[in-house]
N, C-alpha and C positions, 0 to 999 in steps of 0.2 A: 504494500500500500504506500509506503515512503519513498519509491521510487514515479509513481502515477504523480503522486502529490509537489513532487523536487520538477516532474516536465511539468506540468499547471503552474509551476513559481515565475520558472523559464519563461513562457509563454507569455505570463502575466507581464513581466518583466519585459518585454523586448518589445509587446503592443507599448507600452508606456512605455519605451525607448522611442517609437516610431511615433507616437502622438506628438510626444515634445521637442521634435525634430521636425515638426511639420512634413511628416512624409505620408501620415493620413488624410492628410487637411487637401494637400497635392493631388496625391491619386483619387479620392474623393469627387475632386471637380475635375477632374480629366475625361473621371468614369461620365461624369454627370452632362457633360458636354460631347462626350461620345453617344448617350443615351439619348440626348436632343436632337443629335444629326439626324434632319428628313434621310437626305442620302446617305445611307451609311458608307461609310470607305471599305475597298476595296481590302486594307491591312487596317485591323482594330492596332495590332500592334504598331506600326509605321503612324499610325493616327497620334498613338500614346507618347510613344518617342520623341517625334515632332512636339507635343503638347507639355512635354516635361523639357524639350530646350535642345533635346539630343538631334543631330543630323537625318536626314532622311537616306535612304537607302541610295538615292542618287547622288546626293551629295556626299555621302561618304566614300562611294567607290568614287567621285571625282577626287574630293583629298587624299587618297590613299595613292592616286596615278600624280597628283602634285607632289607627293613624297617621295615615290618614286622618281621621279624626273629630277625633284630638288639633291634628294641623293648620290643621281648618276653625275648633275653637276658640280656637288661639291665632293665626289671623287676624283672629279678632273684637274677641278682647280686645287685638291691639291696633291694632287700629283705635278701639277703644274710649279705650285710653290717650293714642292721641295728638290724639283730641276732648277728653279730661280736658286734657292740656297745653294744648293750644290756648286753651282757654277759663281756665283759672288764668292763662295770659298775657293776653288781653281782662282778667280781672279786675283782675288787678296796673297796666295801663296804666291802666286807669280808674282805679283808687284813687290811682295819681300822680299821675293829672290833676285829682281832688278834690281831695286833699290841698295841690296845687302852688297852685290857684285860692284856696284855703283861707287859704295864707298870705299870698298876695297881697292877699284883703279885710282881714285879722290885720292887716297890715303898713301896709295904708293906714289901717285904725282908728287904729295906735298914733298915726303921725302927727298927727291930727287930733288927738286926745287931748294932746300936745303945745303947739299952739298954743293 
């Protein structure tokens, strides 16, 4: 019997989770606006979704084909970024290595200029 009584507390408990949440209040008038439709829709539940905020079935497979595409883009760019870096490091090495040889010739001139 303690275990019938422990799901009724449950129960009791998560309705009075859901009232003070306003998510009876919600479904409530979804239902009751569903229930006034002359024409009913075609999807009760695409009706519901829609009336609770959520996307519609068309527009969700459109955003899912904009994430896709957003994705393939910013896989290129950055595979794109890290051919940029890649290559400003090639340039920076080279330029230390002219610059380093540069002063080396600089350095033997002065000498000689010297004696």
């Amino acid at each position: 019997m303690g275990h019938k009584e422990e799901k009724e507390a449950k129960k009791e408990a998560f309705r009075k989770y859901l009232e003070s949440n306003g998510v009876v209040d919600a479904f409530t008038k979804v239902l009751v606006a569903l229930y006034e439709q002359n024409d009913k829709p075609s999807s009760a539940l695409e009706f519901i979704q829609q009336r609770l905020g959520g996307p519609s079935v068309a527009e969700y497979e459109k955003l899912q084909s904009e994430v896709a595409d957003l994705r393939v883009k910013y896989d290129e760019l950055l595979s794109t970024h890290k051919e940029t870096c890649k290559e400003l490091e090639e340039l920076k090495s080279s330029h230390n290595v002219a610059v380093s040889s540069t002063r080396d010739t600089t350095d033997g001139e002065d000498d000689n200029d010297k004696l």
